[in-house]
Wavefront OBJ file of the C-alpha trace (Angstrom):
o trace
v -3.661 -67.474 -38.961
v -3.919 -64.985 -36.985
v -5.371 -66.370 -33.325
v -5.599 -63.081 -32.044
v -8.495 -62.160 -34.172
v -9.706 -65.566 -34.093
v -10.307 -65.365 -30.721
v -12.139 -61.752 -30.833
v -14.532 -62.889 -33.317
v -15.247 -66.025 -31.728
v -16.188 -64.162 -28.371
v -18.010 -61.852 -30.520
v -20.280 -64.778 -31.767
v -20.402 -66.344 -28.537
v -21.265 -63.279 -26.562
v -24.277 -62.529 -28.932
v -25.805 -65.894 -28.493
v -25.027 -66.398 -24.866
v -24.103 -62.833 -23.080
v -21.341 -64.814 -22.001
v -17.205 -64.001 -23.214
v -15.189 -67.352 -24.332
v -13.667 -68.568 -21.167
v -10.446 -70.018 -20.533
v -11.258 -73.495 -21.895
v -12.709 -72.260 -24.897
v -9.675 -70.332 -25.747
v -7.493 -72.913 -25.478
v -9.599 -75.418 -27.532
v -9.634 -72.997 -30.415
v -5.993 -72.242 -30.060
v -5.026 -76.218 -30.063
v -7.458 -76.676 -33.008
v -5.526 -73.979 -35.269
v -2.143 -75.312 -33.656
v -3.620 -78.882 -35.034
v -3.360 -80.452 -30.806
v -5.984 -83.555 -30.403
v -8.279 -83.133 -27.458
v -6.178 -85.398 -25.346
v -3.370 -82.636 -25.883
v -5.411 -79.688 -24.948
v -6.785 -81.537 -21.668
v -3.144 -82.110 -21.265
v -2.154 -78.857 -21.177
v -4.984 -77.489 -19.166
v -5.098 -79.683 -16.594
v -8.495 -80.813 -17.384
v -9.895 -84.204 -18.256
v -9.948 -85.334 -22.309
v -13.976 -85.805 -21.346
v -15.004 -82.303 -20.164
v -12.548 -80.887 -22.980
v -14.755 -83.133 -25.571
v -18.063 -81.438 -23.902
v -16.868 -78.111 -24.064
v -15.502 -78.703 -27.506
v -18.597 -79.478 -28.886
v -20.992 -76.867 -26.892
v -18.536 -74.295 -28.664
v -19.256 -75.959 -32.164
v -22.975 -75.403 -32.252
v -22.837 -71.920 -31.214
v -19.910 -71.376 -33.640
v -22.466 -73.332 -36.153
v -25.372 -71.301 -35.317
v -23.394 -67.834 -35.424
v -21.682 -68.599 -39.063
v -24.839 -70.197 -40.457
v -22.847 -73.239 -41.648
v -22.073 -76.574 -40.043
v -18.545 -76.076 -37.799
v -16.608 -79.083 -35.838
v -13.337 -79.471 -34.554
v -12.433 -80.982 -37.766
v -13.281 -78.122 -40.102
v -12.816 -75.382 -37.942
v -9.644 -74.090 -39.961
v -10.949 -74.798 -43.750
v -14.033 -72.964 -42.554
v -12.052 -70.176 -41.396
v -10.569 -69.684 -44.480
v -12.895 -70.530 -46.548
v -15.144 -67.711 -45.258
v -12.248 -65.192 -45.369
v -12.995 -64.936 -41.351
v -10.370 -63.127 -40.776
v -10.539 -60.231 -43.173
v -14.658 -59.413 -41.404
v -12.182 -57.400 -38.878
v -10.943 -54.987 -40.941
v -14.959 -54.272 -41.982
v -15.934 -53.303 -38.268
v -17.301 -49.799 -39.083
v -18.844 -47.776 -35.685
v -18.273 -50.612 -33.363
v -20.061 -53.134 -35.766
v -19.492 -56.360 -38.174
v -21.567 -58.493 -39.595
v -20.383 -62.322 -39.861
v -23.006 -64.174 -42.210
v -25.718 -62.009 -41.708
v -25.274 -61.859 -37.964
v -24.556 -58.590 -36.576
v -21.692 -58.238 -33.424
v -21.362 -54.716 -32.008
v -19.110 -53.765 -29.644
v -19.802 -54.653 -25.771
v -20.116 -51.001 -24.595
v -22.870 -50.578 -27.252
v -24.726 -54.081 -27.580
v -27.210 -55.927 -25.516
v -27.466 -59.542 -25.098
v -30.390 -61.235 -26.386
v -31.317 -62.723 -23.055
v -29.840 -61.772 -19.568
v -26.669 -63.477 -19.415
v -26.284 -66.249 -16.438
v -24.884 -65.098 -13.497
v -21.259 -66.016 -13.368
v -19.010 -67.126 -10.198
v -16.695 -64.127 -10.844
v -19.296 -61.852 -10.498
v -20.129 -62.578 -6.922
v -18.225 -61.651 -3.620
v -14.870 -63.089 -3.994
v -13.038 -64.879 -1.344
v -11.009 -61.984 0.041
v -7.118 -62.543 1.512
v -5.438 -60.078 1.809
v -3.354 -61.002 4.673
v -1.303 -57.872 6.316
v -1.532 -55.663 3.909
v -1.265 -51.839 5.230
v -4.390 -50.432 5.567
v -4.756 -47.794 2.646
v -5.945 -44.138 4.298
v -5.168 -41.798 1.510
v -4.587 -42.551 -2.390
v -3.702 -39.666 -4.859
v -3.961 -39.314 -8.998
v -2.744 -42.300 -10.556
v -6.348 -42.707 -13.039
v -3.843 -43.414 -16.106
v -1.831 -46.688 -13.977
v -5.491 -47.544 -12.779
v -6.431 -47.631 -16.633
v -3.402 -49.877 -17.428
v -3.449 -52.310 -14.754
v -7.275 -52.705 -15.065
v -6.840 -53.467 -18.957
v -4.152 -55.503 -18.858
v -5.515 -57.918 -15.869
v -9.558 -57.840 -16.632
v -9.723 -57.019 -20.131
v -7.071 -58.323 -21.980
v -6.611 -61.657 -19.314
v -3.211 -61.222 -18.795
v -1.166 -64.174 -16.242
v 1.127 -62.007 -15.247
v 1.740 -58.436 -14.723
v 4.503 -57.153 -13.045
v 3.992 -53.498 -10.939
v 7.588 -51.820 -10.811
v 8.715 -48.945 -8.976
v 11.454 -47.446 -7.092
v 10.813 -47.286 -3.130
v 7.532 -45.390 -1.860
v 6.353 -44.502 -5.173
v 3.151 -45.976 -3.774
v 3.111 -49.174 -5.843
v 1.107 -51.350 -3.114
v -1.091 -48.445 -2.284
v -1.846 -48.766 -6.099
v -2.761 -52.389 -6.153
v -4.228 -52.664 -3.417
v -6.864 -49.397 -4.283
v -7.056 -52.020 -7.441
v -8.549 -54.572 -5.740
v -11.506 -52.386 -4.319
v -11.780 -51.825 -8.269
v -12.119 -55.025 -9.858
v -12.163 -57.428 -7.449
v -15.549 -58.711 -8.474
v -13.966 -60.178 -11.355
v -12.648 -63.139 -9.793
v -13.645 -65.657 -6.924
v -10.442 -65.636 -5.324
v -8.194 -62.206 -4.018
v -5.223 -62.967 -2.082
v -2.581 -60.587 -1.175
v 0.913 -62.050 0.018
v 4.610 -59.736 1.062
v 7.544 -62.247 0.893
v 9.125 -60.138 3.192
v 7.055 -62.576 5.788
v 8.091 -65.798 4.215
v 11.677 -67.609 4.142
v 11.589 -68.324 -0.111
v 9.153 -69.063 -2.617
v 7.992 -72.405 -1.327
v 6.628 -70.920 1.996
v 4.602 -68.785 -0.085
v 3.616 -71.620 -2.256
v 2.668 -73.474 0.761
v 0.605 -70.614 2.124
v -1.165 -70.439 -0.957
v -2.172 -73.839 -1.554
v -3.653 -74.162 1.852
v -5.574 -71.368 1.030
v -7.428 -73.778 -1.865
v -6.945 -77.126 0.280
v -6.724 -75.975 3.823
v -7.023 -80.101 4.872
v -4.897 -80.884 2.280
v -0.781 -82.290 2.315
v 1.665 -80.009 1.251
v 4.044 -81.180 -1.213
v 7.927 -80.559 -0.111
v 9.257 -79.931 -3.734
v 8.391 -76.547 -5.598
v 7.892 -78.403 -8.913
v 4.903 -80.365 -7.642
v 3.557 -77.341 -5.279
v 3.314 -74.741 -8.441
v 1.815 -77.877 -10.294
v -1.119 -78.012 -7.786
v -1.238 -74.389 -8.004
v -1.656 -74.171 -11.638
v -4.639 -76.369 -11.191
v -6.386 -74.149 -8.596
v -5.793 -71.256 -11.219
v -7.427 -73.074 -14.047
v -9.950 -74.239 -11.700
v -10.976 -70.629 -10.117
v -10.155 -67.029 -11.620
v -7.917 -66.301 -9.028
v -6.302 -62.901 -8.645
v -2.569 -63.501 -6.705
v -0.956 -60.684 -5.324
v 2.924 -61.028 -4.537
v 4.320 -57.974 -2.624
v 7.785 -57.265 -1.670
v 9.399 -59.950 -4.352
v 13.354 -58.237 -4.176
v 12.757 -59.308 -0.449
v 14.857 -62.372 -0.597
v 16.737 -61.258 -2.832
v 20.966 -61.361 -2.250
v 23.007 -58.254 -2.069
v 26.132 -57.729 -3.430
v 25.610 -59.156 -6.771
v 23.928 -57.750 -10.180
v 20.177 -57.674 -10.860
v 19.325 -61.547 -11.982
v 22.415 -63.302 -10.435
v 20.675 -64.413 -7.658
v 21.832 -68.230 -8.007
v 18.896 -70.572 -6.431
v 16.896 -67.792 -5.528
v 16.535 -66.683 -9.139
v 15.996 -69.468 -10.690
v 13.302 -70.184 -8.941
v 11.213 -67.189 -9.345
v 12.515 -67.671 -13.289
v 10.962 -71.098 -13.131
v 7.512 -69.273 -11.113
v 7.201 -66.828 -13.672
v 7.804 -69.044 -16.871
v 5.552 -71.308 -15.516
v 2.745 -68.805 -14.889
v 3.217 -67.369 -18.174
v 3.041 -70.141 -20.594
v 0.684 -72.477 -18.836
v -2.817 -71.949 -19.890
v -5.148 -71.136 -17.000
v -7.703 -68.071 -16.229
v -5.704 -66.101 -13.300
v -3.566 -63.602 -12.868
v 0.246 -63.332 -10.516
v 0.699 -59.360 -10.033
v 4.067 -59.150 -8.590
v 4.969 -56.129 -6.979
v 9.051 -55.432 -6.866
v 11.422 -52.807 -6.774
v 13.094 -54.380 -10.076
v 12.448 -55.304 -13.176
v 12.915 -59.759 -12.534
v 14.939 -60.825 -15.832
v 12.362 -63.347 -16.067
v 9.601 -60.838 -17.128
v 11.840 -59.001 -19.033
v 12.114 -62.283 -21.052
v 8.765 -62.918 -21.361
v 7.026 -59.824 -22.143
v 6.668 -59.806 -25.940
v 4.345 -59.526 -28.469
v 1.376 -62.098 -27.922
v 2.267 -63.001 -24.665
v -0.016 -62.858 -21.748
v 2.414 -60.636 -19.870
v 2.821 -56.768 -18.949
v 5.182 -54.232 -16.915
v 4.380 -50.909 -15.605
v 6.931 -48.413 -13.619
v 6.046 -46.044 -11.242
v 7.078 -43.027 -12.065
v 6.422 -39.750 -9.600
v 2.971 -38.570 -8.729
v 3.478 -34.759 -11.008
v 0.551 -32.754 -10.267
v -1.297 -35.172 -7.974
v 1.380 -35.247 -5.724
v -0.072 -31.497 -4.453
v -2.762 -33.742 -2.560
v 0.070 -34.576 -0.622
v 1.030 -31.138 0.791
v -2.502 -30.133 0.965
v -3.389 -32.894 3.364
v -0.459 -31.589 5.240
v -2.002 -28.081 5.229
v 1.531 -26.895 3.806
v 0.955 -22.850 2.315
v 2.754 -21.341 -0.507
v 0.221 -23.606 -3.285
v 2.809 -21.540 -6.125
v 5.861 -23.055 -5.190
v 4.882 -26.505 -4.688
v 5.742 -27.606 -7.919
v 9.332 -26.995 -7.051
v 9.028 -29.074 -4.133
v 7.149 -32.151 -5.903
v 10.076 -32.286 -8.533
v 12.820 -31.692 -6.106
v 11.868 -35.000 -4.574
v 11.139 -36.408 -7.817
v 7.240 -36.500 -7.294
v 8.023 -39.797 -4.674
v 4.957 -39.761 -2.624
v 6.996 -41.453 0.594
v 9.657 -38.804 -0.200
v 7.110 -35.894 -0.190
v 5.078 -37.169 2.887
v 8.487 -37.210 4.959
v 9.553 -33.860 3.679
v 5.648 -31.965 4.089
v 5.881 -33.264 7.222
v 9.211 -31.690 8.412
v 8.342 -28.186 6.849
v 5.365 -28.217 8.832
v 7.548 -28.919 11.755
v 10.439 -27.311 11.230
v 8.623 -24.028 8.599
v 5.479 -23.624 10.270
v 4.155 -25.221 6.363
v 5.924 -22.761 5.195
v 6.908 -24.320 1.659
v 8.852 -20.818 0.374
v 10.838 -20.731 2.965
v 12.015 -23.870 3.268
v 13.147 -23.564 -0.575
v 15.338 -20.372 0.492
v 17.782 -22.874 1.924
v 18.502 -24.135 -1.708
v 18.915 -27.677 -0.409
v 17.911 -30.922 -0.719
v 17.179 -32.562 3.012
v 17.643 -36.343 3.381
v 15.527 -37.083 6.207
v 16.416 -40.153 8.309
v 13.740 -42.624 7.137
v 14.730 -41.729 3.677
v 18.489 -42.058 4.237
v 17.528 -45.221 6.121
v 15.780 -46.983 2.803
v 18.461 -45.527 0.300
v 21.109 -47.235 3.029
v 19.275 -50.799 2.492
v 19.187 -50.257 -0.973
v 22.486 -48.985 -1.997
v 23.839 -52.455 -0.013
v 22.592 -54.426 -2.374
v 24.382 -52.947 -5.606
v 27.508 -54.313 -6.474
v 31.037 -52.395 -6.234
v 30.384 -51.906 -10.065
v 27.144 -50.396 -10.120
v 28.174 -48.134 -6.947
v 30.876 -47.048 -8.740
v 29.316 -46.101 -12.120
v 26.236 -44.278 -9.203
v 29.322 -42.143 -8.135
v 30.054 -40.680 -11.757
v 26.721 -40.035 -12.550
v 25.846 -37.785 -9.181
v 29.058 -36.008 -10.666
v 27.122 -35.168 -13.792
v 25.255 -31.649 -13.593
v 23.361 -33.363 -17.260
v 22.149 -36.551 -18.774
v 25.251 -38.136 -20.644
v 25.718 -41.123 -23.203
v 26.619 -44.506 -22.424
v 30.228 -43.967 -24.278
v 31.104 -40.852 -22.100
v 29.760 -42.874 -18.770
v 32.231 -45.578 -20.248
v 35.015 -43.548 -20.667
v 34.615 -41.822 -17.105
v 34.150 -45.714 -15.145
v 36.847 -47.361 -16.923
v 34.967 -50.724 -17.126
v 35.338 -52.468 -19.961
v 32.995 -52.530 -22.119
v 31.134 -55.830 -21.097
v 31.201 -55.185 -17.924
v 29.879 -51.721 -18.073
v 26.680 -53.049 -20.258
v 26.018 -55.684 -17.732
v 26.318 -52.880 -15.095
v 24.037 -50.098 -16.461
v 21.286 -53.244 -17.680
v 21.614 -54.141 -13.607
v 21.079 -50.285 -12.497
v 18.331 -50.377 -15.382
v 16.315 -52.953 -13.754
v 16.614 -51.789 -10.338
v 15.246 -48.354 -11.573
v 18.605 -46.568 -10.312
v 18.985 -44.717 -13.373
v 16.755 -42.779 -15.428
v 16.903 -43.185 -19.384
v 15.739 -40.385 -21.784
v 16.395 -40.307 -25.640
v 17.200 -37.398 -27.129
v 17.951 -37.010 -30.540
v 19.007 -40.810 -31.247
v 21.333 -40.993 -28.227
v 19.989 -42.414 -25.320
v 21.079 -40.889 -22.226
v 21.193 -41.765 -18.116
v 21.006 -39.595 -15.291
v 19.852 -39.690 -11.380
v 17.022 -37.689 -10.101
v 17.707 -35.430 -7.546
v 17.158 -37.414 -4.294
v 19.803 -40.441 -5.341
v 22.479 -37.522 -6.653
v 22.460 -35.620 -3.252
v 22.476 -39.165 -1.550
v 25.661 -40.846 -3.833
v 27.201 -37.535 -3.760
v 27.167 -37.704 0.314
v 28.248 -41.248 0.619
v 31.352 -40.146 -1.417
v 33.540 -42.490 -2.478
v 32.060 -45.255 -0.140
l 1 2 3 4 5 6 7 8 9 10 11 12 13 14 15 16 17 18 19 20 21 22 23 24 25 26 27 28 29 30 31 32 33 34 35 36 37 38 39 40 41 42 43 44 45 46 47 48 49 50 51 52 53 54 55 56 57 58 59 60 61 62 63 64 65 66 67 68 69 70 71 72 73 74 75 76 77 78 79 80 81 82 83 84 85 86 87 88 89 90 91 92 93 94 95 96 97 98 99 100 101 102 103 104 105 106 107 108 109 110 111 112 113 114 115 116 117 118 119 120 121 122 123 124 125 126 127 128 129 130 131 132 133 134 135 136 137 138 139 140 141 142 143 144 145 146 147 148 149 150 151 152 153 154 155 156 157 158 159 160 161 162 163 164 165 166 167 168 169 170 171 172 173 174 175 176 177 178 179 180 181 182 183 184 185 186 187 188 189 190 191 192 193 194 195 196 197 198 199 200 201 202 203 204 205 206 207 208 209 210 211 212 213 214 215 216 217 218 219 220 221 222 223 224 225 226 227 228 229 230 231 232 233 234 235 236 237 238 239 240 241 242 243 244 245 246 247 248 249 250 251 252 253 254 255 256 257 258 259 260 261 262 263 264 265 266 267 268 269 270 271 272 273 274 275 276 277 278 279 280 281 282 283 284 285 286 287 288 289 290 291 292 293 294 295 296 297 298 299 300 301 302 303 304 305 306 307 308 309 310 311 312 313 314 315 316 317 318 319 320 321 322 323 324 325 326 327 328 329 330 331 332 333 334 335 336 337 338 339 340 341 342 343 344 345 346 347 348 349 350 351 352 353 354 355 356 357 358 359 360 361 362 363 364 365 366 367 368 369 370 371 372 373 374 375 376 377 378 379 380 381 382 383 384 385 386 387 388 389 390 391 392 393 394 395 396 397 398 399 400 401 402 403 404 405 406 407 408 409 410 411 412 413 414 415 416 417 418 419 420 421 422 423 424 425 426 427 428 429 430 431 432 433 434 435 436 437 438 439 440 441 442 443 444 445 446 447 448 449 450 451 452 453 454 455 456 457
């Protein structure tokens, strides 16, 4: 069966009667009933007691009952299922309606509920933390990753969503113009950087006191993410964890992080595959393996990169009253549309060109200014003498070229050079195109002037 569809019916049903969706309870109780769990299961694996599972249970029978016309318990739930072909009434949705037993479910954009629905606690003003997080003056384009993140955490409920992106593409500028967006969706908001805390259980810590300010910490990280999980099935809590390659180790691949990684495998799992009704956006500069392991089909998990700004990244030069409007899309992909990059280099021209962007394109170069060479120093020390190594050939390369010819020019054997370009991968070193079957790799323009300076180093 398919629980997907279950589930959108059954919210269909339950919306029309109540104007309320199916919340994180009743999800799981219809899940566990197809998966055959008793009640004392389901309370098991939601944290909640075997008596309030019982209640809700059988609140969600009736109005199942009353929407299907026919009697529905915890019991028959499947046989009616399948019994009434339920599942087949989605393929017969025709202009954003079906009809279920003579009861008709339109869409939400189009419907109306019977009766006002009952205010819910995520509607009201959440309880806001957002720590130190920068203050956010100017935010450009980006409607599309607004769009994705939005439908990903709000409509489709997701636990955890990783934001990915290489330096200064603007990722916490992004998530934090979020929150202004749908921050009325939960009762709790908290935004956390680990570059202010030693490891994950400081953070933990933080978080939890957050929920329980009189309450005793825990020392282990086992038992702290346990209480956490609670407050996240408790509340519809929105978690926001900046800066996660912080504490990361240098020197080794993406993933072998030892201690480190396992515990932000064992945070991640954990958030993932425990039922509950938040959402953990981590923010990072690369891809953790864990998410990479987890984001499949069904699961409650999504990844979006960063990629450059394109044609919104002209609000950038405009703000900096830069002239020459026809030649700024040179400039944009010259530094890869990398709003950090841009800001740094608008604001030399207007130094150094008078905003003179034509002119400062006669010089055919591409400047490295020192803030920029500083955060490309920080993060080329954490790649390994591998990964540097296989950088160096690729600044060589005037074109994209194939995995066997970037083989054949590093010398690596073959394992190790697939562990090396997966590690480059994830820390969004390289870019990947396809092109006609092959897959290809290449540097933008910013990291191939800056591995072609460092040399051989």
């Amino acid at each position: 069966m398919d629980i997907t569809e279950v589930l959108k019916l059954a919210d269909e049903l339950v919306f029309t009667q109540t104007g309320n969706h199916l919340d994180y309870l009743q999800e799981a109780i219809l899940q566990g009933t197809l998966e055959g769990e008793t009640y004392a299961k389901i309370a098991e694996e939601t944290y909640a007691s075997e008596g309030h599972v019982r209640d809700v249970g059988s609140e969600l029978w009736k109005l199942l009952s009353q929407g299907l016309g026919k009697e529905v318990s915890k019991a028959n739930f499947r046989a009616v299922l399948e019994k009434a072909n339920f599942y087949n009434y989605s393929s017969a949705i025709v202009s954003d309606k079906v009809t279920v037993n003579n009861v008709h479910l339109c869409s939400e954009a189009r419907r109306s509920p019977p009766h006002p629905p009952q205010p819910q606690s995520t509607q009201t003003q959440p309880h806001l933390d957002l720590g130190n997080a920068p203050e956010i003056f100017n935010f450009y384009g980006r409607t599309e990753e607004l769009a994705t993140l939005d439908r990903a955490i709000v409509a489709d409920r997701c636990r955890l969503v990783a934001l990915l992106g290489f330096g200064g593409m603007g990722k916490t500028t992004l998530a934090l113009h979020l929150v202004e967006q749908i921050q009325n969706q939960f009762e709790y908001v908290i935004y956390r950087s680990l570059r202010f805390y030693s490891d994950l259980g400081a953070i933990l810590s933080n978080l939890l006191q957050i929920f329980s300010p009189d309450a005793e910490i825990p020392d282990r990280l086992e038992t702290q993410l346990s209480l956490l999980l609670t407050h996240l099935l408790q509340s519809r809590c929105l978690i926001i964890l900046d800066d996660l390659q912080s504490p990361l180790h240098t020197g080794k691949l993406a993933g072998e992080d030892g201690s480190v990684y396992e515990d932000h495998r064992l945070f991640f799992k954990t958030i993932a595959e425990v039922t509950h009704q938040s959402c953990v956006l981590a923010i990072a500069d690369e891809k953790p393996i864990a998410v990479t392991t987890l984001e499949k089909q069904n699961y409650p998990v999504r990844s979006l990169v960063l990629g450059g700004l394109g044609d919104a990244a002209k609000g950038i030069l405009q703000a900096q009253n830069l002239s020459d409007s026809e030649t700024w899309d040179n400039l944009i992909h010259l530094y890869h549309g990398n709003p950090l990059w841009l800001e740094l280099t608008a604001t030399s021209i207007r130094e150094l060109c008078a905003g003179r962007v034509a002119e400062f394109l006669t010089y055919q170069t591409l400047v490295l200014w020192e803030p920029l060479q500083a955060q490309l120093d920080q993060k080329f020390q954490r790649l390994t003498l591998a990964e540097k190594k296989a950088i160096a050939q690729l600044a060589t390369a005037t074109q994209p070229v194939t995995l066997l010819h970037l083989l054949q020019l590093t010398q690596f054997s073959a394992a190790e050079f697939f562990k090396v370009m997966q590690s480059l991968g994830r820390r969004l070193f390289v870019e990947i195109q396809e092109r006609e079957g092959v897959t290809q790799f290449f540097l933008n323009p910013v990291l191939r002037e800056y591995a072609k300076n460092r040399g051989g180093d």
